[in-house]
NUROMI-285942 format. One record per residue (C-alpha): residue in one letter; y, x negated, z. Coordinates in steps of 0.1 Angstrom, whole numbers, plus 5000, padded with zeros to 4 digits. Each point is the difference from the previous one (the first is absolute). Example, Ala and Ser with C-alpha at 12.3 -4.5 7.8 and 13.67 -1.06 7.14 Angstrom:
BEGIN
site r->A	Y->4955	X->4877	Z->5078
site r->S	Y->5034	X->4986	Z->4993
END
This chain:
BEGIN
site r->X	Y->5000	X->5000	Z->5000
site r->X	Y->5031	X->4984	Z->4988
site r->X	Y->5034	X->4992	Z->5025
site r->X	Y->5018	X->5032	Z->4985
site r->X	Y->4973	X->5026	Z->5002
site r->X	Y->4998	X->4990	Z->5037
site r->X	Y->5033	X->5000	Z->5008
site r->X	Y->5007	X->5035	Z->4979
site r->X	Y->4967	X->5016	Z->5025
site r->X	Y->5022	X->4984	Z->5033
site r->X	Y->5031	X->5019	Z->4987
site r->X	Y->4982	X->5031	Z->4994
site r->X	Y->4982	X->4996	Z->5036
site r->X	Y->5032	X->5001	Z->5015
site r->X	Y->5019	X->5027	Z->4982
site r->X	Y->4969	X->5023	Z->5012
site r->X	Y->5009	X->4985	Z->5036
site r->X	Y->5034	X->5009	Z->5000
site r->X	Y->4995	X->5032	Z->4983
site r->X	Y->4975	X->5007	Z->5030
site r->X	Y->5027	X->4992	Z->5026
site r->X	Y->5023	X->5021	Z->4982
site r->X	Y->4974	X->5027	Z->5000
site r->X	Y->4991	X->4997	Z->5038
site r->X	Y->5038	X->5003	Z->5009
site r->X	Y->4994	X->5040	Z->4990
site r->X	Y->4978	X->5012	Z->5027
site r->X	Y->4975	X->5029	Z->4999
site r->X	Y->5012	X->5036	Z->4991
site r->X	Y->5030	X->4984	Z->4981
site r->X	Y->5016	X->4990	Z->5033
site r->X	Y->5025	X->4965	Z->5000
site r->X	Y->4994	X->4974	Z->5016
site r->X	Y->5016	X->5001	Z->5031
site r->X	Y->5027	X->4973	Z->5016
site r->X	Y->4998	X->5004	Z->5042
site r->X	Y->5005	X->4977	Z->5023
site r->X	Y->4968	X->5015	Z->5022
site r->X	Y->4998	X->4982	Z->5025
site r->X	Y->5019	X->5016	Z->5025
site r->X	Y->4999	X->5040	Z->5008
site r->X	Y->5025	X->5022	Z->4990
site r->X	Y->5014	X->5022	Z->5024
site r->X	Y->5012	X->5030	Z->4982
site r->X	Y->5002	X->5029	Z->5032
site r->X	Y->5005	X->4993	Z->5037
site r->X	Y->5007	X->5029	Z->5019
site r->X	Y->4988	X->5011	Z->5038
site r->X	Y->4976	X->5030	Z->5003
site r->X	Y->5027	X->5022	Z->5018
site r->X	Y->5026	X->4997	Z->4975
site r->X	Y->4976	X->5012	Z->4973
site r->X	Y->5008	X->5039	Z->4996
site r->X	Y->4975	X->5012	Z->4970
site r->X	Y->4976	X->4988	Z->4980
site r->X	Y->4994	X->5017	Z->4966
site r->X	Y->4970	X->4990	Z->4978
site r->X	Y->4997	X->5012	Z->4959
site r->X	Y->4970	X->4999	Z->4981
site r->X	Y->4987	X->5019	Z->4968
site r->X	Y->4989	X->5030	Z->5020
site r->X	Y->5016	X->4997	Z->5034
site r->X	Y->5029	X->4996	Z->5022
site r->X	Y->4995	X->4990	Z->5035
site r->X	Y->5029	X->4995	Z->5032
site r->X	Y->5000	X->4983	Z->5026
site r->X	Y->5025	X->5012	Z->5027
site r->X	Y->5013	X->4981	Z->5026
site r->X	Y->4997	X->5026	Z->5031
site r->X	Y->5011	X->4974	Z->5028
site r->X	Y->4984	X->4971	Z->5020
site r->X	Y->4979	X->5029	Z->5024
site r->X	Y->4987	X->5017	Z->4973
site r->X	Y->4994	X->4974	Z->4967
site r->X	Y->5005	X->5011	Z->4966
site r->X	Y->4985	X->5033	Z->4986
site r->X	Y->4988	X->5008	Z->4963
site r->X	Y->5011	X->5030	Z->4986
site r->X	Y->4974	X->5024	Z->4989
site r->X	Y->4978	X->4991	Z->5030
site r->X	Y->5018	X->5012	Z->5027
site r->X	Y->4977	X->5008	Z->5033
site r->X	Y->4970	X->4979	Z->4984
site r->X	Y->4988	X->4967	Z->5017
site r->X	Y->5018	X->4974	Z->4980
site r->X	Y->4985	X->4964	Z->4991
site r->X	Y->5021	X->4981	Z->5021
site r->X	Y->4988	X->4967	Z->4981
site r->X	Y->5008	X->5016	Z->4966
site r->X	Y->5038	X->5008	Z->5014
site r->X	Y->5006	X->4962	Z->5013
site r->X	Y->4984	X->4984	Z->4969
site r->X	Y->5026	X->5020	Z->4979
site r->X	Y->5028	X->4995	Z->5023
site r->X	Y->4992	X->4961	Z->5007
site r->X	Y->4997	X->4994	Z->4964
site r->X	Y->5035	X->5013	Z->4997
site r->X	Y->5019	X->4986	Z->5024
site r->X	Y->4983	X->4965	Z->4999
site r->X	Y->5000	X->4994	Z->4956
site r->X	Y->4991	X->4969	Z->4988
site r->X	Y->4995	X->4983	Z->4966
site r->X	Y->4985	X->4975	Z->4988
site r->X	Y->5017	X->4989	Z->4973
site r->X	Y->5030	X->5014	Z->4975
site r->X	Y->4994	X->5004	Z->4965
site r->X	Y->5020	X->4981	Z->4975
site r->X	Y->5003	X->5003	Z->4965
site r->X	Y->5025	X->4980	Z->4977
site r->X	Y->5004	X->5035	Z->4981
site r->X	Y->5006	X->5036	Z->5016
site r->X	Y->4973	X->5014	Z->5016
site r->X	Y->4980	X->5027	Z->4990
site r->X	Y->4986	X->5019	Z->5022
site r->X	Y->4973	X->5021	Z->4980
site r->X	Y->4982	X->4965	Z->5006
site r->X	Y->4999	X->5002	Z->5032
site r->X	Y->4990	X->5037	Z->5001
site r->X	Y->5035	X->5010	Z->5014
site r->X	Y->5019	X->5016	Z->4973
site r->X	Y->4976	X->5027	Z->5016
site r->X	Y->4985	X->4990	Z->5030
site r->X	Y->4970	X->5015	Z->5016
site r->X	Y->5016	X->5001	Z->5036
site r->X	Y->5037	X->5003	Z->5008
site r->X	Y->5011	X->4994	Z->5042
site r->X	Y->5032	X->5010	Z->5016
site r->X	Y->5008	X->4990	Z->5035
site r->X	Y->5035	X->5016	Z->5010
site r->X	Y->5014	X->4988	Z->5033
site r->X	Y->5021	X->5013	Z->5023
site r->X	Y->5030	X->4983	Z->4995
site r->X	Y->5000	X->5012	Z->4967
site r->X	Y->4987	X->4971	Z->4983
site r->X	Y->4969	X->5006	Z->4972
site r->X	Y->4977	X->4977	Z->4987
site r->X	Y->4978	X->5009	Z->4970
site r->X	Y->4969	X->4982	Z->4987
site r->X	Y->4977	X->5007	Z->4965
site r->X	Y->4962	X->4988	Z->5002
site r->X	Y->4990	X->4989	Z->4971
site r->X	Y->4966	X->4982	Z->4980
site r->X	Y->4985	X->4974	Z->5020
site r->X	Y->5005	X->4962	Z->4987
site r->X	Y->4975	X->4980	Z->4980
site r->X	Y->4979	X->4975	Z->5019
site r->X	Y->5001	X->5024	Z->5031
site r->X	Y->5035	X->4986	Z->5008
site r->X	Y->5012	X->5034	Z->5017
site r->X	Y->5013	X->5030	Z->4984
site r->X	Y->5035	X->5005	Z->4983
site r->X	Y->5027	X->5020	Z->5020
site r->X	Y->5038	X->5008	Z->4987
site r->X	Y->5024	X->4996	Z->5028
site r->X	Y->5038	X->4995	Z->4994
site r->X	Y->4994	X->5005	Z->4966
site r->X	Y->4980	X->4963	Z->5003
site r->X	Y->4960	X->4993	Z->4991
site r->X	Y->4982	X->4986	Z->5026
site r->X	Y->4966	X->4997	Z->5015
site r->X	Y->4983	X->5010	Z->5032
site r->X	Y->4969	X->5004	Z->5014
site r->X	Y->4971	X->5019	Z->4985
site r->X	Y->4993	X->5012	Z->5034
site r->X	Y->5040	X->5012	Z->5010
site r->X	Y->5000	X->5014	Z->4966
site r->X	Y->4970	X->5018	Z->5003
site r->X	Y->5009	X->5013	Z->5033
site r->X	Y->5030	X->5026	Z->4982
site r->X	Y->4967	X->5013	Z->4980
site r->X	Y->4996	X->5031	Z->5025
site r->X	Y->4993	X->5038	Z->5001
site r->X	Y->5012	X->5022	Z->5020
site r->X	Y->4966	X->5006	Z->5016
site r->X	Y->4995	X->4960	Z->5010
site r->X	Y->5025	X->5010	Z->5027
site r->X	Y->4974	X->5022	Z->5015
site r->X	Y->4984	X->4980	Z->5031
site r->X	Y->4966	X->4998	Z->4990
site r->X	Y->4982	X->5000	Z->5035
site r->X	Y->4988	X->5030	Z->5005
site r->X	Y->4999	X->5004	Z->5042
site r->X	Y->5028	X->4979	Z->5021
site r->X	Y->4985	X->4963	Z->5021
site r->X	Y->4982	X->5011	Z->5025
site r->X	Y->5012	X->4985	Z->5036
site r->X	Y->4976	X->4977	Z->5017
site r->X	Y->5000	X->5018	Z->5033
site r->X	Y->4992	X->5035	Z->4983
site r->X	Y->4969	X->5008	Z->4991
site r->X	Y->4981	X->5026	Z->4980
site r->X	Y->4994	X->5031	Z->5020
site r->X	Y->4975	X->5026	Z->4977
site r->X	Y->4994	X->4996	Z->4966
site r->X	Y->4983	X->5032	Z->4984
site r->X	Y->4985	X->4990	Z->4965
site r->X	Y->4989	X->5031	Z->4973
site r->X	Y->4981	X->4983	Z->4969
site r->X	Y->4993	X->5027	Z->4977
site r->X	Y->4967	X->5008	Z->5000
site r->X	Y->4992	X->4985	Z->5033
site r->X	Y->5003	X->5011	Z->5035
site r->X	Y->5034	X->5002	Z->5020
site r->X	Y->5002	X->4963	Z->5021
site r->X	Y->5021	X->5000	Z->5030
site r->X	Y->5006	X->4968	Z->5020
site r->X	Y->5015	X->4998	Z->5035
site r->X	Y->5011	X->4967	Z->5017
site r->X	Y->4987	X->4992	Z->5034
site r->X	Y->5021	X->4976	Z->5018
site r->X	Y->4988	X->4964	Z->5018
site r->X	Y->4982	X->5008	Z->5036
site r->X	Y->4997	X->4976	Z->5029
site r->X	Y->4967	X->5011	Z->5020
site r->X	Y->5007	X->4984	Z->5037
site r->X	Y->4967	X->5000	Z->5019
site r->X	Y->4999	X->4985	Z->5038
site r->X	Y->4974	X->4980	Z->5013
site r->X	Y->4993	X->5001	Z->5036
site r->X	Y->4994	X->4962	Z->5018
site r->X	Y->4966	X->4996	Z->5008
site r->X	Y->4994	X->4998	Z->5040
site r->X	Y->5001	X->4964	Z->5021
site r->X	Y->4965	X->4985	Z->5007
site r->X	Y->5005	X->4999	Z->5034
site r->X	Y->5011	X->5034	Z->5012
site r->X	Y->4969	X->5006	Z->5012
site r->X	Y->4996	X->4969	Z->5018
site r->X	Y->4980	X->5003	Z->5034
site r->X	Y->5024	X->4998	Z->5032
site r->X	Y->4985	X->4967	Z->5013
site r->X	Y->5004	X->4984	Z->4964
site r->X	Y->5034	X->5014	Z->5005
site r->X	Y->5011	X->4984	Z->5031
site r->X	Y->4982	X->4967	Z->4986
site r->X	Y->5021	X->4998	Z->4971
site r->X	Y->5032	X->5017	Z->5012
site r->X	Y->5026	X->4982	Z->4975
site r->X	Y->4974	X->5001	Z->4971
site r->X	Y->5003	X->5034	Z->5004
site r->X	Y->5034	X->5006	Z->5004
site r->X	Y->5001	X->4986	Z->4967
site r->X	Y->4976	X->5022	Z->4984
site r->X	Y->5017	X->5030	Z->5016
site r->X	Y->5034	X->4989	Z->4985
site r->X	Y->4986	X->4992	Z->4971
site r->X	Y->4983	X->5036	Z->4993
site r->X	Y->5029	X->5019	Z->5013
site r->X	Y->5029	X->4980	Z->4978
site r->X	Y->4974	X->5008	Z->4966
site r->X	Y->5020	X->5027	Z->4981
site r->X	Y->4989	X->5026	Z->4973
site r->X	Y->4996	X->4985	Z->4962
site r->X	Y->5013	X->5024	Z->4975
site r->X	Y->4986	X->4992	Z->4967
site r->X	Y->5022	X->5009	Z->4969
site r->X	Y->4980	X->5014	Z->4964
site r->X	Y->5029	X->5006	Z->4974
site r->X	Y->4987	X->5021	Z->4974
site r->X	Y->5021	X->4992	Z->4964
site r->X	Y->5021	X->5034	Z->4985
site r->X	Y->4971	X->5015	Z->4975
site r->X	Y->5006	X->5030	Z->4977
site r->X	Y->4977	X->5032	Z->5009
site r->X	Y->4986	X->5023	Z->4966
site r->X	Y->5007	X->5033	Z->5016
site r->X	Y->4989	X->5017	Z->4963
site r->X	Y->4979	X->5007	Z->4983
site r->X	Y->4984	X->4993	Z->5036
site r->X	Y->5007	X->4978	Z->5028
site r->X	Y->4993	X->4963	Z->4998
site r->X	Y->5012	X->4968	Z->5017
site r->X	Y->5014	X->4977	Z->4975
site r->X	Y->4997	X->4967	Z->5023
site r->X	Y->4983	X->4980	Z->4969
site r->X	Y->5027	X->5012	Z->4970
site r->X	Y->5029	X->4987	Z->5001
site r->X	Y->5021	X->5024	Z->4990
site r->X	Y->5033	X->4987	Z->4999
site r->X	Y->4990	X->4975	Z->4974
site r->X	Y->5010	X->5026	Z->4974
site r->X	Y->5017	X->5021	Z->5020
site r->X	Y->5028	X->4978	Z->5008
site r->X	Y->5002	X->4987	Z->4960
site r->X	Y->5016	X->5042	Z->4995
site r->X	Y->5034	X->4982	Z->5014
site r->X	Y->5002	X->4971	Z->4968
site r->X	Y->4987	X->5020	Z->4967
site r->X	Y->5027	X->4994	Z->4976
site r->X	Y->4999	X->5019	Z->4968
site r->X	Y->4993	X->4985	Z->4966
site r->X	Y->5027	X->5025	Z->4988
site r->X	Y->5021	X->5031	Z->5006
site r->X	Y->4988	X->5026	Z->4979
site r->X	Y->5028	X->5029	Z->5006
site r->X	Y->5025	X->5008	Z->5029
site r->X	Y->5008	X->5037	Z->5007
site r->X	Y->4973	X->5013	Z->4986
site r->X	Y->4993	X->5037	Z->4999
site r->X	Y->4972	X->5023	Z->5009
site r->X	Y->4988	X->4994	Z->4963
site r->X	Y->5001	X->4961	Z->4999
site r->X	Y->4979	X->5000	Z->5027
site r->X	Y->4976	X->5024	Z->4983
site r->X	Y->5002	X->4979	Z->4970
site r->X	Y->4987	X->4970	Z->5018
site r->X	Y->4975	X->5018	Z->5020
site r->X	Y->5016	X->5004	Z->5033
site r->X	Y->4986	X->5039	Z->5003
site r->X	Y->4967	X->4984	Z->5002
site r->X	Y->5002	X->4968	Z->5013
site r->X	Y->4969	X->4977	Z->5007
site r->X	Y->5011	X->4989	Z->5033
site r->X	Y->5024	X->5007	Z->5025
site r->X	Y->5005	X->4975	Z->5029
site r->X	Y->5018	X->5016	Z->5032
site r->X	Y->5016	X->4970	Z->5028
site r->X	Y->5010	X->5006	Z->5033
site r->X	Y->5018	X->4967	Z->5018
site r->X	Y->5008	X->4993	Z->5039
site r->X	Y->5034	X->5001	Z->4995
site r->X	Y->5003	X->5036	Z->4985
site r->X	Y->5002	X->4996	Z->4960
site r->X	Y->4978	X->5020	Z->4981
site r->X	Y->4989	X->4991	Z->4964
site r->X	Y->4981	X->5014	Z->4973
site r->X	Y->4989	X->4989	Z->4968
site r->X	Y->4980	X->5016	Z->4969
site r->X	Y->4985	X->4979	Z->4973
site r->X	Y->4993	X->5018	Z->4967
site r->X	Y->4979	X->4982	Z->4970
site r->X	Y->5004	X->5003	Z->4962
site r->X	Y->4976	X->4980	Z->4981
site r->X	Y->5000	X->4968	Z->5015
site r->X	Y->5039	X->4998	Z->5011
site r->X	Y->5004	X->5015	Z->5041
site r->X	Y->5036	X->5015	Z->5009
site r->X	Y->5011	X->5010	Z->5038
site r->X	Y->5032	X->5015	Z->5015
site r->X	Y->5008	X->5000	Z->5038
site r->X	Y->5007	X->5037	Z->5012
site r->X	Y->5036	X->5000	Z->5007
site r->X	Y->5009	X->4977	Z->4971
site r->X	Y->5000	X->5014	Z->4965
site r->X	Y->4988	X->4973	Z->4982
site r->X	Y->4972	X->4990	Z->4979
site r->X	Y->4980	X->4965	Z->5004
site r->X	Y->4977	X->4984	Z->4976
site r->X	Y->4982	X->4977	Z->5028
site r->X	Y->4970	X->4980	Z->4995
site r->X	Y->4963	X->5009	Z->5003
site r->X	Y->4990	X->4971	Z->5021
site r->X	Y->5034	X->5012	Z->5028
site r->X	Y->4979	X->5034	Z->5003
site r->X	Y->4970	X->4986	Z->5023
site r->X	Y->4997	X->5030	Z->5019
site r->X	Y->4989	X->5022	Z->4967
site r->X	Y->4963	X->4982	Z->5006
site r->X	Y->5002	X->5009	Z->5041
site r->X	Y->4969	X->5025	Z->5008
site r->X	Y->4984	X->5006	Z->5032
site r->X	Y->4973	X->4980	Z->4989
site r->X	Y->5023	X->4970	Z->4993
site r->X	Y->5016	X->5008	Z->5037
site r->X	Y->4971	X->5002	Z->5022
site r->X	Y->4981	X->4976	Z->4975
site r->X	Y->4967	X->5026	Z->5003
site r->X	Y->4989	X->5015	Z->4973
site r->X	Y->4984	X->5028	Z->5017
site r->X	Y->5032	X->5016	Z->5010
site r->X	Y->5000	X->5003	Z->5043
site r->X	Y->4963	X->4996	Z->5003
site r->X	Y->4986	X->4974	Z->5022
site r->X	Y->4967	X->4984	Z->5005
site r->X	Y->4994	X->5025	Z->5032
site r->X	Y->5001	X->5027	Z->4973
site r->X	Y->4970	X->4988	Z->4980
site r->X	Y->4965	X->5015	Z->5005
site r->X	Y->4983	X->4982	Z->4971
site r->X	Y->5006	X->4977	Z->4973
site r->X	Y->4980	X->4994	Z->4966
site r->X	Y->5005	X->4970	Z->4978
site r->X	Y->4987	X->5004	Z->4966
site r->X	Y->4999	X->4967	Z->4975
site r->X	Y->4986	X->4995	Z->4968
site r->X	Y->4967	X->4989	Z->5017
site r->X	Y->4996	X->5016	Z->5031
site r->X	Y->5010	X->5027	Z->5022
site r->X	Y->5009	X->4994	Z->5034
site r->X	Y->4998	X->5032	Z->5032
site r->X	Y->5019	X->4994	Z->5034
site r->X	Y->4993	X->5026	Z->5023
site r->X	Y->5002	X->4991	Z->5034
site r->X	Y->4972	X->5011	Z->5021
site r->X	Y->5009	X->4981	Z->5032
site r->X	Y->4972	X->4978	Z->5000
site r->X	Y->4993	X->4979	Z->4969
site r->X	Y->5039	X->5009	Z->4988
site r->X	Y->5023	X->5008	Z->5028
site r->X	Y->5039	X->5017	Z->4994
site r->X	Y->5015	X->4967	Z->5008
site r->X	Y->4983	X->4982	Z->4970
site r->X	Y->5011	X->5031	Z->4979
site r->X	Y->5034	X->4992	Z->5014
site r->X	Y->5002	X->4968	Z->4989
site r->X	Y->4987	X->5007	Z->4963
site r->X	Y->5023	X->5031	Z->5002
site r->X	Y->5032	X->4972	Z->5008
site r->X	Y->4988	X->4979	Z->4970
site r->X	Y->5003	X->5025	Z->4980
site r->X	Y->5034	X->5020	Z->5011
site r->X	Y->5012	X->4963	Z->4999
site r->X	Y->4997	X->4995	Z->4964
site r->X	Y->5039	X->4988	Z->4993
site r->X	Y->5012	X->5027	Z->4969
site r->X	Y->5022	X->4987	Z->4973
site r->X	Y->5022	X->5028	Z->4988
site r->X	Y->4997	X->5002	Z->4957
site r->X	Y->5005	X->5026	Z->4975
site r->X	Y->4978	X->5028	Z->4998
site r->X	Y->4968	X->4985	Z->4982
site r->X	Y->4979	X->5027	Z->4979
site r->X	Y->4978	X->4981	Z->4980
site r->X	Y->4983	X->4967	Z->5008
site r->X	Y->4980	X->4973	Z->4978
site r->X	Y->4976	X->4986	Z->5027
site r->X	Y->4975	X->5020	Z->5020
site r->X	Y->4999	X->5011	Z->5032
site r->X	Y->4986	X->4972	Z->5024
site r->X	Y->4995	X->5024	Z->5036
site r->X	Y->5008	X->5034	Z->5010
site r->X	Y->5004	X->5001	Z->5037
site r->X	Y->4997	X->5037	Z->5014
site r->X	Y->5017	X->5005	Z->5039
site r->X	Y->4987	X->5030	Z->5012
site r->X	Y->5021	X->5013	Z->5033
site r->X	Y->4991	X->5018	Z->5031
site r->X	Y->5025	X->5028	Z->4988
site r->X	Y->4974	X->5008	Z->4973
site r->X	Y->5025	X->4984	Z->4973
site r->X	Y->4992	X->4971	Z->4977
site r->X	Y->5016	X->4972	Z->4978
site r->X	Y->4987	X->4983	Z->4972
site r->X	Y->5011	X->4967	Z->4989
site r->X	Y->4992	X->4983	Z->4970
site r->X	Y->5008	X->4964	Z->4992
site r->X	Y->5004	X->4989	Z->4963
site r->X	Y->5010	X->4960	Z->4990
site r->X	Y->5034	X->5000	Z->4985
site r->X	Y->4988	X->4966	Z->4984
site r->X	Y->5027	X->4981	Z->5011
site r->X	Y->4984	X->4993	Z->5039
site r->X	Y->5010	X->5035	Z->5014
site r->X	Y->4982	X->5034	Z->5003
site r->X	Y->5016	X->5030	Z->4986
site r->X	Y->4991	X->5027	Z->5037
site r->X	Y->4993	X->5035	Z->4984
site r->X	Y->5003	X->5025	Z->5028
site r->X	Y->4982	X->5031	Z->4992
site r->X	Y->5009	X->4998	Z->4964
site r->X	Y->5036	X->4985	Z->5000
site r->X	Y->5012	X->4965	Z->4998
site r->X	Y->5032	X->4986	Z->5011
site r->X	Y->4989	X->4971	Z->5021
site r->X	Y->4981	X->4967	Z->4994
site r->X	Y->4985	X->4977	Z->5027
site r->X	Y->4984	X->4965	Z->5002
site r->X	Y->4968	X->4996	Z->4988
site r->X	Y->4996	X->4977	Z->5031
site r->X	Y->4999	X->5032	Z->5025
site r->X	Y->4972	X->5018	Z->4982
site r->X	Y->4980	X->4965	Z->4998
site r->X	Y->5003	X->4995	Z->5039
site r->X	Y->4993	X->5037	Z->5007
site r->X	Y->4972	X->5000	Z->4979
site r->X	Y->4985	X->4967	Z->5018
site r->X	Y->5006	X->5027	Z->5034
site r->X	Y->4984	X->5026	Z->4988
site r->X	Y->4968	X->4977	Z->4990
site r->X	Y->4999	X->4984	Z->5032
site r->X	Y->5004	X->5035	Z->5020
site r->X	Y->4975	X->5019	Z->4975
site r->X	Y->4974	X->4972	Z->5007
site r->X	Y->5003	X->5003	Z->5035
site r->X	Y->4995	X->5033	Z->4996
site r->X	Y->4968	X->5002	Z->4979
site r->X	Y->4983	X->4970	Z->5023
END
């Protein structure tokens, strides 16, 4: 290749070179390069809180105010007057105001135009009037190439500023809406009752009973030597003495048995809850937030619409210090909305806040056979794919305690609450029949879920599964007792 044809490809290198820098001076989306000196913050509002007397925010479909009602009472927004306002919504718009920043001033050689910015008509448009008279008006614009901020006219300048301050004037009227649905519960105030109604299951009432201190008194046991012989007596006069003193100066022991605050199932039937803590979802009622707010001062027919005439569960809460609450929970599809009586407004909350939906007695009392106990039991039958297995106590080879303790096995198997279960790909591995002294019976069959559980069908419906580990260890029982039995 000769000198020229080398030199002519180095020219040609460098024209594209400098036609590429020339290129790269034009940013994205037609926007010019822009001259700032960045590193420093701009300040362009700083006003105090008090001074501020409305806020007005304008988007495409919406006009929201802020008013300034005094230091007591904090600012309102119009249109939800006597709802429970967001106070973190109201200070993010009201800090963002007073305290505007910006990150850099945009600079072109020739005017600017705003259409390439996305302010010739901008999205969001905020007013902040104070109450000396002075206004301050700001346009929200596209947001920057290179995630540099977002574009914002103020004082008929371009600058940027945060995505996230930016983003923050991006508001509907119902993000003012306090999303939590019941107010923070002290810690010195407990829950009093709570009355649960899950359609198509029995009414639950809950009642708390308070911590007890059982004080028992011990009497001293008597001195060794109070019924020393006279002679012995007179032999060992100071020894004695000592004794006496000792016995006589022995006071009462009071022993002290604090029982821990429980909650007591008064309904369907009555239960002590000492091994259910019930306050580990009872207390999560006070810090559900909503996902959303899905209408405020809603009418008898916005309810219906979202299934409030029927709901499927309604969750009554008493509290030591007086407050009454009550929720209802409706379902559409796979979306759940509550309201708070007193408050007309709709939620959209979360299926996994709603732990009390899967609450039965069953899950309660942890026994699947309702309020029975093992003293209830006259006989029980075991049934396998191999063998059938008879307890009958006869007092002799099978006596009512050894019932008892296969009867405890059994009431003891831990149920798993699940969706009703119709159908079922694996076979039944034991039926297990409890026949009662009332004449009454229960039948229990236990199916492999295939994934290490047992689905518990309880004469013919399933809601519950249990660990295959339960019916293994009562079956082992049941050999060992039934083999007793037959030797």
């Amino acid at each position: 290749m000769s000198k020229q044809t080398k030199t002519l490809i180095g020219c040609t290198l460098l024209l594209v070179l400098l036609l590429g820098g020339a290129a790269f001076a034009l940013t994205w989306e037609g926007v010019p390069e822009e001259e700032t000196a960045a590193s420093e913050s701009i300040e362009l509002i700083k006003e105090e809180k008090n001074q501020v007397s409305k806020i007005k925010l304008e988007t495409d479909t919406e006009q929201i105010e802020l008013i300034n009602q005094g230091e007591e009472e904090g600012f309102s927004v119009t249109g939800l007057e006597n709802m429970p306002l967001s106070t973190s919504a109201v200070n993010s718009i009201v800090e963002a105001c007073i305290n505007l920043e910006a990150s850099q001033e945009i600079k072109t050689e020739e005017a600017l135009d705003l259409a390439l910015y996305g302010l010739e008509s901008p999205a969001i448009k905020v007013q902040m009037d104070m109450q000396d008279g002075k206004a301050y008006q700001l346009a929200i614009g596209n947001e920057a190439p290179s995630y540099q901020g977002q574009y914002v006219l103020f004082n008929d300048k371009v600058y940027l500023i945060s995505t996230s301050v930016a983003m923050s004037f991006d508001q509907t009227l119902y993000d003012f809406v306090e999303t939590q649905i019941l107010p923070t519960k002290s810690s010195d105030v407990h829950i009093e009752e709570l009355v649960l109604k899950n359609t198509g299951r029995p009414e639950i009432k809950l009642t708390y009973v308070p911590e007890e201190t059982i004080v028992t008194e011990k009497e001293p046991e008597e001195g060794e030597n109070v019924d020393a012989a006279p002679e012995d007596t007179a032999q060992n006069g100071e020894a004695d003495a000592a004794s006496v003193d000792t016995s006589e100066s022995k006071e009462t022991e009071v022993e002290e048995e604090v029982i821990p605050a429980y909650y007591k199932m008064t309904a369907p039937y009555a239960k002590d809850l000492t091994t259910y803590d019930v306050t580990s979802w009872a207390d999560g009622l006070f810090s559900i937030y909503a996902t959303a707010v899905e209408g405020i001062r809603v009418d008898e027919q916005k309810m219906k619409d979202y299934g409030f005439d029927a709901p499927l569960s309604v969750l009554e809460i008493k509290l030591s210090d007086g407050q009454n609450y009550r929720l209802t929970v409706t379902r559409q599809n796979d979306t759940y909305y509550m309201m708070r009586e007193g408050t007309p407004i709709i939620y959209n909350v979360n299926q996994s806040d709603l732990s009390w939906l899967d609450i039965t007695p069953i899950t309660l009392t942890r026994n699947m056979f309702e309020n029975r106990t093992s003293d209830d039991i006259a006989s029980i039958s075991v049934t396998t794919e191999s063998e059938t297995l008879n307890l009958i106590p006869d007092g002799k080879e099978l006596t009512s305690e050894e019932l008892k303790e296969v009867g405890n096995m059994i009431i003891a198997f831990t149920p798993t609450k699940v969706e009703p279960v119709e159908s079922f790909n694996l076979q039944t591995v034991a039926t297990i029949t409890l026949s009662y002294k009332d004449g009454k019976t229960d039948r229990l069959e236990l199916i492999p879920t295939g994934s290490g559980e047992l689905y518990m069908v309880l004469n013919g419906v399933c809601e519950y599964t249990t660990n295959e580990w339960s019916f293994t260890s009562l079956l082992e029982k049941c050999k060992s007792v039934y083999e007793e039995v037959e030797e």
